[in-house]
Structure formats: structure tokens, C-alpha cells
C-alpha positions in Angstrom: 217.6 52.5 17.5 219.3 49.8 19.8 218.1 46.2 20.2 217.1 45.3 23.0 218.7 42.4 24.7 216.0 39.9 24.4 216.5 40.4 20.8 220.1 39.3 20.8 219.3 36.3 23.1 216.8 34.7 20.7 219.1 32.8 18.7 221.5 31.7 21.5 218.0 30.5 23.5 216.8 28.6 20.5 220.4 27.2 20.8 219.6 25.4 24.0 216.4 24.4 23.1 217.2 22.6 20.2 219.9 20.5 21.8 219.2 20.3 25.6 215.8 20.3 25.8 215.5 16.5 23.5 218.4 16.0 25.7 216.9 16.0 29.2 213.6 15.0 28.2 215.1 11.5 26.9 217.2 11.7 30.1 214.1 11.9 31.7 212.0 9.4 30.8 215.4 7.2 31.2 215.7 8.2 34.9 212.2 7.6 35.8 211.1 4.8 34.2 214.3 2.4 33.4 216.9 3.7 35.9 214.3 4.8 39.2 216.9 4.3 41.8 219.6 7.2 42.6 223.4 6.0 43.0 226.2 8.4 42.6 227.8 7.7 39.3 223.7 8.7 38.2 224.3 11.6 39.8 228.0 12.4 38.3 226.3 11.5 35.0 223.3 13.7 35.5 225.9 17.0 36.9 228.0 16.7 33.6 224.5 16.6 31.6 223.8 19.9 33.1 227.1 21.6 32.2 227.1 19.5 28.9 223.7 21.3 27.9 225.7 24.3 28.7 228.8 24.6 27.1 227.9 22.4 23.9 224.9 25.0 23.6 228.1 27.9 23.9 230.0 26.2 21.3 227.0 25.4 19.0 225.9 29.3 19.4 229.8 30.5 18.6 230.0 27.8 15.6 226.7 29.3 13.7 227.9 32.7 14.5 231.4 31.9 12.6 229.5 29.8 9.7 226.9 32.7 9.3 229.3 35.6 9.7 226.5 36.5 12.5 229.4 39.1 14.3 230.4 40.5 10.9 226.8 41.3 10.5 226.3 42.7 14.0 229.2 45.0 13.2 227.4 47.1 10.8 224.5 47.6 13.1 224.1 49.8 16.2 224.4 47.4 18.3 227.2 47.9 21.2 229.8 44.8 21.9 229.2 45.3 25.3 225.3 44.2 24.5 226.6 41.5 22.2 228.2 39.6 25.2 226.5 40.4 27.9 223.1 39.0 25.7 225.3 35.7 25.8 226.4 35.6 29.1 222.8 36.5 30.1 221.6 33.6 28.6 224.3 30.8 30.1 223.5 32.2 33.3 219.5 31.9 32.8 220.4 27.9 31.3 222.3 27.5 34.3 219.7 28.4 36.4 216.6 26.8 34.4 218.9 23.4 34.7 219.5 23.1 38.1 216.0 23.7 39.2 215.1 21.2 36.6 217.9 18.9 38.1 216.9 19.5 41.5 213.4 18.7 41.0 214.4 15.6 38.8 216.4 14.1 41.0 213.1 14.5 43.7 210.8 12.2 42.3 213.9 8.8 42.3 214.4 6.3 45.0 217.4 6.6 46.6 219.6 6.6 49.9 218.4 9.7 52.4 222.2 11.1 52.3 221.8 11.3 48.4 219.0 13.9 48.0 220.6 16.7 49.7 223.9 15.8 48.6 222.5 15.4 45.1 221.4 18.8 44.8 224.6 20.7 46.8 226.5 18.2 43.4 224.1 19.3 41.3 224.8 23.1 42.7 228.4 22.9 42.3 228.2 21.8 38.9 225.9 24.8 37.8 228.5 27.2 39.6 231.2 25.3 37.6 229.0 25.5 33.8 228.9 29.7 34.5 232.8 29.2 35.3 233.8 27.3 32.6 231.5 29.0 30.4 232.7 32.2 31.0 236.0 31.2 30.4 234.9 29.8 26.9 233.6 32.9 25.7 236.7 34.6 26.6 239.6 32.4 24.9 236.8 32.5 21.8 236.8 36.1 21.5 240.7 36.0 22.0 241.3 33.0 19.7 238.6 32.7 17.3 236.4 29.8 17.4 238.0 27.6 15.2 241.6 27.6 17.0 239.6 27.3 20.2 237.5 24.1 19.2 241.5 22.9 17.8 242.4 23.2 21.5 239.5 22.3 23.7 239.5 18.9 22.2 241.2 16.8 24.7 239.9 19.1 27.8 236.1 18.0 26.6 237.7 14.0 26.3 239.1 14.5 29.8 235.3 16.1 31.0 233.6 13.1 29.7 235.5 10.2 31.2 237.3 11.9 33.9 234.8 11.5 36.9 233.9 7.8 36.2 238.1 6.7 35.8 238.4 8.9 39.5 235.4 6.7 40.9 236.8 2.7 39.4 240.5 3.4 39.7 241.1 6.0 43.0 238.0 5.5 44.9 237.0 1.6 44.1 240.1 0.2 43.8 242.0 1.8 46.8 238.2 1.2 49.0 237.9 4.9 49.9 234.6 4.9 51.4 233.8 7.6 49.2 229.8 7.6 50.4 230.6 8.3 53.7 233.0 11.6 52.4 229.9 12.5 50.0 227.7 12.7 52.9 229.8 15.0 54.7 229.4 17.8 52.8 225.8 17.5 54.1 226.6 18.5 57.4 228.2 22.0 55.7 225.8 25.1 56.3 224.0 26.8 53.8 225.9 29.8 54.1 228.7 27.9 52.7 227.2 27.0 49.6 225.8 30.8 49.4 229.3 32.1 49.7 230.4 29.6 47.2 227.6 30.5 44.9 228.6 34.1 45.6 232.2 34.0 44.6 231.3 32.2 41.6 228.7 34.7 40.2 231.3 37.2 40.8 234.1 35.2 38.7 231.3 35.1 36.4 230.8 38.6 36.6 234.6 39.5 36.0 234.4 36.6 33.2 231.9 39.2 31.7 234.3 41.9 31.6 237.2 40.2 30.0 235.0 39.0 27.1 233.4 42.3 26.6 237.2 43.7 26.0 238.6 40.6 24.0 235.6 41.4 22.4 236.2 44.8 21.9 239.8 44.3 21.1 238.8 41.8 18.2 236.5 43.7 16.7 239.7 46.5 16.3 242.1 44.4 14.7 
């Protein structure tokens, strides 16, 4: 008898709850009651809070399985690598989604400039496209690698993550007086069907994300 998939999403689920959910909550409360007003370096922080939930939560999962032996154990059951992956990938693309509505709504309810609300969610849209990206990509150099060598390797791209959009904004934007406000609020004046078709392409990357893990997967589990 095969598991169903909400079986094999439990554990990476309780994942995110355990770390994002304190997370967003303090984040929050910090927004609302200290913070109120809405800049764009509170937004930049608020974007790489979304895909931090995301892709911490992916590495956190991938650790537990490695320190449990949690894919050794899987191998013995009837359980498909095909369903093993795309339980995971299912449940990125559920955060990603649960995240930026909880974003969106967030960043609703602070004081800000009028350009900032509808640019604030197209950022805060472009970041969620980029956590199902980047996560994909994760979960394939993981099932290629092995966690450990991955973690060994990732370390500097997660330094770069962190700091990298706040050294842009002080040393290219401030410093050189791009009027980078002005260049934010043109991306107000795009259509919707831009951000559909740029939403599109990246479920579809996603999608073909999916694929590649499920045979790195596969290919792993025949060494």
C-alpha cells in the first residue's frame, strides 16, 4: 500500500512551522507596532524573510533527513522516488504561496508612500517566484551532491543573500544618487500580464526543477 502524499509532507510542513512561523509572527509584531511605516530597505528585508523561511526550511528538512537516515528508511518502503520529491517540492510551492499572501496582506495594514504598496507586493511577488527557483535548484544539487557537500558549498552564496541587497542600495544606489524610488515605481506602470507571464515561466522552471531532482534522485538512490 502507497502513502499518500500528505503523508510524506507532514514532516517537511512541521519543518516550516517550527522555524518560520515564530519567525514572521515576531516580524510581525515588529512591523506593526515598532517599525509602522513602509520604506524600501523594509521591504528588501521583508522579500529575503520570505525566501529565508523557504530555503532554511529546505535545508533544515534535508539536514534531519541525513541525521535520521529518513531516505535510507524510505528506501525499504513502497514508497516511489518520484513521490518522495514531488511531496517536497509540493510543499515549497504551498510555503511559497502561504508567504506571499501573508506578505501581501502584511505589508496592507503599514503606512507608507502610495507607489510602495503596489510595488511592495509585485517585490514581494518576484521574491516568491525566486524562493520556488532557488529552491528547486537546492533540491537538485542535494540529491546530486549529498547534503553535507552542498551545505560545504552554499556557504558564501547564503553570506552574499544576506548582505547583498543592502551593500547594492548604500554603495551603487546612495552613493552614485540613482533615484532608485523613482525606477521602483516604474515597474508599477507594467501590466499584469507581465507579472502572470513571469509567474508562468517560473512555475514552469519549477516544474522542470521537479524533474531533474526526481532523476538525481533516482540516480542516487542506484549508486
Amino acid at each position: 500500500m502507497e502513502l499518500k502524499m500528505w503523508t510524506l509532507m507532514k514532516k517537511n510542513v512541521f519543518m516550516f512551522v517550527l522555524l518560520s512561523v515564530p519567525l514572521m509572527g515576531l516580524l510581525s509584531v515588529y512591523m506593526l507596532t515598532v517599525r509602522k511605516t513602509l520604506n524600501t530597505n523594509i521591504l528588501i528585508f521583508l522579500g529575503q524573510m520570505l525566501m529565508y523561511c523557504v530555503l532554511v526550511s529546505v535545508m533544515t528538512s534535508e539536514k534531519a533527513e541525513e541525521k535520521n537516515n529518513g531516505y535510507a528508511f524510505m528506501s525499504l518502503l513502497p514508497i516511489k522516488d518520484r513521490d518522495i520529491v514531488a511531496s517536497k517540492f509540493a510543499v515549497v510551492i504551498a510555503v511559497v504561496a502561504f508567504l506571499s499572501v501573508y506578505g501581501f496582506a502584511l505589508v496592507s495594514f503599514m503606512e507608507a508612500e502610495a507607489y510602495l504598496f503596489p510595488f511592495g507586493r509585485i517585490f514581494l511577488l518576484i521574491c516568491g517566484n525566486l524562493s520556488l527557483i532557488l529552491a528547486g535548484g537546492m533540491y537538485i544539487l542535494i540529491y546530486r551532491w549529498g547534503y553535507t557537500t552542498f551545505m560545504k558549498i552554499s556557504v558564501l552564496g547564503v553570506i552574499v543573500f544576506m548582505v547583498g541587497p543592502f551593500l547594492f542600495i548604500e554603495f551603487v544606489l546612495i552613493r552614485r544618487n540613482i533615484d532608485y524610488a523613482a525606477r521602483l515605481q516604474s515597474l508599477n506602470d507594467l501590466p499584469w500580464f507581465v507579472w502572470l507571464i513571469v509567474t508562468s515561466i517560473s512555475l514552469m522552471l519549477f516544474w522542470g526543477f521537479l524533474q531533474a531532482a526526481i532523476k538525481a534522485k533516482e540516480h542516487q538512490r542506484g549508486k
